[in-house]
C-alpha positions, -999 to +999 in steps of 0.1 A: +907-521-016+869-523-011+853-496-029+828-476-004+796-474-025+763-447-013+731-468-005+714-452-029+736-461-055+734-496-043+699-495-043+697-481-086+718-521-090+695-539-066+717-543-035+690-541-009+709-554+020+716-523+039+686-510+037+655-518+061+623-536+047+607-497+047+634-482+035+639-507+005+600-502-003+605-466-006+637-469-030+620-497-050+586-475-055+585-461-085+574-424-089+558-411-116+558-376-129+527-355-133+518-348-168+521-317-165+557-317-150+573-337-181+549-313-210+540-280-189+504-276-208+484-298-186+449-280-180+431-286-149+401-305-158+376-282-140+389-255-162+371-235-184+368-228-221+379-188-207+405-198-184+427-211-214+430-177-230+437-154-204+455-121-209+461-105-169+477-071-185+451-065-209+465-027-215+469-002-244+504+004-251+496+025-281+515+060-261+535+085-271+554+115-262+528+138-259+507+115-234+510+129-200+530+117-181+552+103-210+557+143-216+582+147-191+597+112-190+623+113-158+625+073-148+614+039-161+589+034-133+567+063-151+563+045-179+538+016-163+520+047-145+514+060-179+500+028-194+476+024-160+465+060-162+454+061-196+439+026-195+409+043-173+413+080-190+403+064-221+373+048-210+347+083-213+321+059-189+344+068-161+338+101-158+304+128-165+292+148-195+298+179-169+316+189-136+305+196-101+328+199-079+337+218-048+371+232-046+388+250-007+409+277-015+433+290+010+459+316+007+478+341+029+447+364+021+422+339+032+401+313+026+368+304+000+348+275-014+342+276-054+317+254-066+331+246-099+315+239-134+332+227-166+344+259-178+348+270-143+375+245-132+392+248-167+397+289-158+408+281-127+433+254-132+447+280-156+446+307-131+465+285-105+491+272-132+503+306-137+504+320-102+523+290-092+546+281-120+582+269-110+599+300-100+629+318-123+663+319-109+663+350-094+628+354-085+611+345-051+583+317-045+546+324-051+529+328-016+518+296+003+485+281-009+465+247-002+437+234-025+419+209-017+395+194-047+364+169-036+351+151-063+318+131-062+314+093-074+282+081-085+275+043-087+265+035-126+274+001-147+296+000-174+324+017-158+359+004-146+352+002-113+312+006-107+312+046-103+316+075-124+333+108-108+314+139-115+339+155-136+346+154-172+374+134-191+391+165-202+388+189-166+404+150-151+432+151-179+436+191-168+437+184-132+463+159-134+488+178-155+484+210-141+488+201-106+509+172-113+492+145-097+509+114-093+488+092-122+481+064-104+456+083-083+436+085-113+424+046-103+413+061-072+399+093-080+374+071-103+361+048-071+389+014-071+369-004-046+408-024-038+421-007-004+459-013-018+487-002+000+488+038+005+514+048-023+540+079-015+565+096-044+594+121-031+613+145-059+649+153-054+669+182-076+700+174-086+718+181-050+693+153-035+675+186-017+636+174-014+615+198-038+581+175-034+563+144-028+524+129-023+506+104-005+473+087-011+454+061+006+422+047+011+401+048+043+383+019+054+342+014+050+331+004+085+292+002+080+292-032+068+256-035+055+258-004+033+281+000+006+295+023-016+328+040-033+356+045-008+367+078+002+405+081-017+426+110-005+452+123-023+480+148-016+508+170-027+533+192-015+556+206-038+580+230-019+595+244-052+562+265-060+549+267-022+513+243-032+499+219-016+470+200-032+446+177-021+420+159-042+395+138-023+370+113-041+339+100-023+305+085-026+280+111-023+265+122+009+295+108+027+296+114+063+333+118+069+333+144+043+303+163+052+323+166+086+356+177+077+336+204+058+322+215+088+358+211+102+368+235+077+340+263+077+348+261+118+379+273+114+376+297+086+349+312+105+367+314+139+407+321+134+416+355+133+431+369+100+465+370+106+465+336+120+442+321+091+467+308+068+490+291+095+460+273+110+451+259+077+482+255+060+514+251+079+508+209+080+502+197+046+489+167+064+464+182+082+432+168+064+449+135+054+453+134+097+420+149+102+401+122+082+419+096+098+407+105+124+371+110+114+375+072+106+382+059+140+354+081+154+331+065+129+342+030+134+331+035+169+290+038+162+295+003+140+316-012+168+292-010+196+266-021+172+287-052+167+293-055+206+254-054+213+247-077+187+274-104+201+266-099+235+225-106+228+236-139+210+259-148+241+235-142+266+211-163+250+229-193+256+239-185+287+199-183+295+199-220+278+227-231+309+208-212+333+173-228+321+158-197+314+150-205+279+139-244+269+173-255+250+151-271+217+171-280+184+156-251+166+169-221+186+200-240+192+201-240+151+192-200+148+217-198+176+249-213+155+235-187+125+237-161+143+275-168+160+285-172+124+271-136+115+292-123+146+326-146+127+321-132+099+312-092+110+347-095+130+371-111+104+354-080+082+361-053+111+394-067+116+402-064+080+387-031+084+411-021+117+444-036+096+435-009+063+432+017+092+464+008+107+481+007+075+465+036+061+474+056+094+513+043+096+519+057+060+507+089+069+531+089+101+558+080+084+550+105+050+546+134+076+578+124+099+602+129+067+584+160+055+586+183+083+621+179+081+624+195+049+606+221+052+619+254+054+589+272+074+584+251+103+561+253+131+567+230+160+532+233+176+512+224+146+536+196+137+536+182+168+499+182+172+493+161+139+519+137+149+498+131+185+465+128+164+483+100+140+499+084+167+468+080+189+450+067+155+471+044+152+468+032+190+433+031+193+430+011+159+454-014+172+441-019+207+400-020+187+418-052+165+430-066+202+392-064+211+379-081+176+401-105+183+393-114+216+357-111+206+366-136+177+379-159+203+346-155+225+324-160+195+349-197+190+343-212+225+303-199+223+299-219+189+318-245+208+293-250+241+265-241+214+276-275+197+281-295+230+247-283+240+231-299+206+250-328+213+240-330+248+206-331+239+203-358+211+217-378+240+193-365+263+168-380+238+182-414+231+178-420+268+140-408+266+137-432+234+155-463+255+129-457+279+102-454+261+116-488+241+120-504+277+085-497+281+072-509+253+099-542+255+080-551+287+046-547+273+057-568+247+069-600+272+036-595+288+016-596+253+037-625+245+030-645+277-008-640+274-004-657+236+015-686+247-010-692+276-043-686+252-035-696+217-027-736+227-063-735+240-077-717+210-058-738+184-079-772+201-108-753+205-106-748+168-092-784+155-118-803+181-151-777+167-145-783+127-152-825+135-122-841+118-120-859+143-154-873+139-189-876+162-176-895+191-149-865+197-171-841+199-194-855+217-162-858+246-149-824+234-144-807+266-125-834+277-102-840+249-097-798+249-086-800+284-062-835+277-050-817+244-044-780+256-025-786+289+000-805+280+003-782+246+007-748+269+030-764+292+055-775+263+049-742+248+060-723+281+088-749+283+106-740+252+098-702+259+118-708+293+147-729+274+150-704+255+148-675+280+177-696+296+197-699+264+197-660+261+209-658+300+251-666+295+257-637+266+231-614+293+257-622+324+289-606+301+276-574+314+285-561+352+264-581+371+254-548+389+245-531+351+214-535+347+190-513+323+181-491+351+215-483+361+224-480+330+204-456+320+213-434+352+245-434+350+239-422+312+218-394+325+240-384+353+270-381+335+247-359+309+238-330+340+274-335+350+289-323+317+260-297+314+274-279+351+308-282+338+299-262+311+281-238+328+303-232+353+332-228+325+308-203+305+306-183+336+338-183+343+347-171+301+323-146+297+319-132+335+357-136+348+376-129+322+379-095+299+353-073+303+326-067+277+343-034+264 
């Protein structure tokens, strides 16, 4: 019985005769390993002496017990949290010697701003912590109230992340403990430049019933030649002691702030008592909405600047097709600069309208499993934040569509910007054959007056300096004319041999291709591409989506 062997296996003993020629040079190439696949410690050799030692978690693990949030340890995933938050704590840069903050109070009562010292915010944490402690069994939940804590950031070096928030290490530590803020907000509250993912935590009791959960997020920076700390938002709405708290860091003198202020101090100043409270706190995600919000409206001043700015560069070279502007190299150069400012503005804006979107969905979806657990409801209210969201989200979705049709725009003008450069060099290697057929002519005529003088001149001479002796000049003119005739005719006779010599390789061109032709049809089929293109820009950036 003939054993059935696998090619391959043939091929490891040398029996090649199944195989093709390729495939047998394949199976007899031998492969050899990377270093670093037999060893695993090869080092790149454009490494550095710093990338050999490099420790990416770089953390203090030195916690205890009584380090918050290791305090009231409920789950493994804490425990990170805990080494992150007091990475930053730690460093004293992050935060001022003393505290000014502004701090919105609202309770069924009514509504007040406290601007709030050092010692002001630590006797007022303390005043909060006791009117809304977990209730007894027994006893009935404190009255609603919202907080809402804005906290400065000031750009100075030597900090974590470039800014310093205008409170001090211990009224931070205070804040977070007493209102039990999730600890990875601290990153935030002290200016993470990062735009990560917007990060939600939900608390169950033991019967899986929802007693509390937060949300925070970052908003996106849409003035792209400014910059500064991003505005961080943070929320919390614990059910079990009826408090919802917000605490908001931003650069100062932030727009978006300054107008949900006035937001604020517009409807404190307008709702009528008894309707106060449930204006400004039956959605715990009203300002979280509300800023969203503000975002898109803001987007829009920095997205019509981008739109003018494109459409100047566009109709530029649209002039160049038209003719209104001479198309020379150097504003063809500036040109292709300035297209790659619009690229590079609308990958950022795009970026931008993704951290919106994102930012905006997390909120929806936060807010959409609230409501649900809440045992005070109101329909209206709710339903009105979800229609804000949901129109965020909309409109930031259908301004990427634009940026990326604008994106596309900016591609085929950078394209015809190119073809128009291109264009034009040939354009000038026509002017320079010319100008070289010019001067080829002037040459053959230059040449032709030579070979008719210089035999005459070259007799002249010999016959004038007498070594030929007396009697020859005394005949000169004679023997000049014998001499120099027969000379220029054998000179024009080898010019014309060799003139016909250079005729067989001349008659491999068309016989109808001469120069002149030539040349036209190179110039004719330059205007021919330059109408095509013209008549495709008009039919991009004139027939197709409008300008917006």
């Amino acid at each position: 019985m003939t054993e059935t062997r696998d090619p391959l296996s043939r091929a490891e003993t040398g029996d090649l005769g199944r195989f093709s020629k390729l495939e047998a040079s394949l199976v007899q190439t031998e492969v050899e390993q990377r270093p670093n696949s037999r060893a695993q410690n090869d080092i790149d050799r454009h490494a550095e002496a710093t990338d050999l030692n490099v420790n990416e978690l770089d953390f203090n693990f030195n916690l205890g017990a009584q380090d918050y949030p290791l305090d009231d340890l409920r789950s493994l995933q804490q425990v990170f949290d805990a080494v992150q938050f007091h990475q930053h704590l730690d460093n004293s840069s992050n935060f001022s010697l003393g505290t000014n903050v502004e701090c919105l109070n609202v309770d069924s009562r009514g509504a007040e701003w406290h601007a709030l010292t050092e010692h002001g915010m630590d006797v007022f944490l303390k005043h909060m912590a006791s009117k809304h402690s977990p209730p007894s069994p027994g006893k009935s939940a404190p009255g609603r109230r919202l907080l809402a804590f804005f906290v400065p950031l000031v750009p100075i070096d030597g900090t974590s992340f470039g800014a310093r928030a205008m409170m001090t290490q211990g009224n931070a530590l205070q804040l977070m403990k007493t209102l039990q803020v999730n600890p990875l907000f601290l990153l935030n509250l002290i200016g993470r430049p990062d735009y990560w993912a917007p990060k939600s935590h939900w608390e169950s009791d033991s019967d899986g019933k929802l007693t509390a959960c937060d949300l925070f997020c970052q908003h996106p920076r849409w003035n792209l030649h400014v910059q500064g700390s991003p505005l961080s938002v943070y929320v919390r709405h614990d059910i079990i002691r009826n408090l919802t708290t917000y605490v908001i860091s931003h650069k100062e003198g932030d727009t978006s702030i300054n107008t949900l202020k006035s937001l604020l101090n517009i409807a404190m100043n307008t709702a009528n008592v008894s309707n106060k409270p449930a204006v400004l706190m039956d959605d715990p995600f009203d300002i979280h909405v509300i800023l969203s919000t503000l975002s898109l409206e803001a987007s829009k001043h920095h997205v019509k600047r981008f739109q003018r700015f494109m459409w100047v560069q566009i109709n530029k070279v649209n002039d160049h097709l038209a003719g209104l502007e001479a198309s020379d190299r150097s504003r063809l150069g500036d040109l292709t600069k300035q297209l790659q400012i619009v690229s590079q503005n609308a990958d950022s804006h795009i970026a931008n309208a993704d951290v919106a979107i994102f930012t905006a969905t997390a909120i929806r979806n936060a807010h959409f499993r609230l409501i649900s657990a809440l045992p005070e409801s109101s329909p209206y209210i709710h339903q009105r934040v979800e229609d804000s969201i949901a129109y965020v989200i909309s409109s930031m979705e259908k301004q990427k569509t634009w940026f990326l049709n604008y994106k596309q725009r900016k591609d085929s003008t950078m394209s015809l910007v190119y073809n128009l450069v291109t264009q034009q060099d040939a354009a000038n290697n026509i002017q320079i054959a010319r100008s070289m057929k010019a001067d080829s002519t002037s040459m053959t005529a230059i040449a032709v007056l030579t070979m008719a003088f210089l035999p005459g001149t070259f007799t002249a001479t010999v016959v004038d300096a007498g070594i030929l002796g007396n009697a020859v000049r005394e005949r000169s003119w004679f023997i000049w004319l014998v001499v120099t005739l027969p000379l220029t005719l054998a000179v024009m006779f080898c010019w014309w041999v060799y003139q016909k010599a250079k005729e067989p390789k001349m008659k491999r061109m068309p016989e109808k291709s001469t120069s002149e032709e030539v040349e036209a049809v190179a110039e004719a089929k330059v205007m021919s591409s330059l109408r095509r293109r013209s008549a495709f820009s008009s039919f991009s950036f004139r027939g197709g989506i409008g300008r917006g």
